[in-house]
C-alpha angles and dihedrals in degrees: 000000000000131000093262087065096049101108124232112284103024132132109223138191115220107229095173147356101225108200141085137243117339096000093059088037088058097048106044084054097071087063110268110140144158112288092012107135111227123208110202108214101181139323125226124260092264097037094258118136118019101215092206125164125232135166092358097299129086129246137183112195126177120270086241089058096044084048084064095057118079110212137182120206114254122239113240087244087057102056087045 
């Protein structure tokens, strides 16, 4: 699943960044790399953008760019 999928409200895992060059390069450097868990706060009326959380600070990243992260669910063990 990819991060435009994850539902409000739920805690994600990053598993991959898809992309190439500059795209990939700008992502990553918000801060969304492999293993970091998301939490997605909300997403706007007409799905765009996504507002998530990682690493303590908030985030709101275009639906385009969330349909590029692969991401799994965490278990509620491992947000814990």
């Amino acid at each position: 699943m990819n991060l435009r999928e994850a539902r409000v409200g739920q805690t994600v895992k990053v598993v991959k960044v898809h992309g190439e060059g500059p795209v990939r390069r700008r992502i990553m450097d918000m801060g969304i790399t492999k293993g970091q868990s998301i939490y997605v706060q909300k997403v706007a009326p007409l799905g765009d953008p996504v507002e998530i959380t990682i690493r303590n600070y908030e985030l709101s990243v275009r639906k385009a760019d969330c349909e590029m992260v692969e991401v799994e669910p965490l278990d509620a063990a491992e947000e814990a």
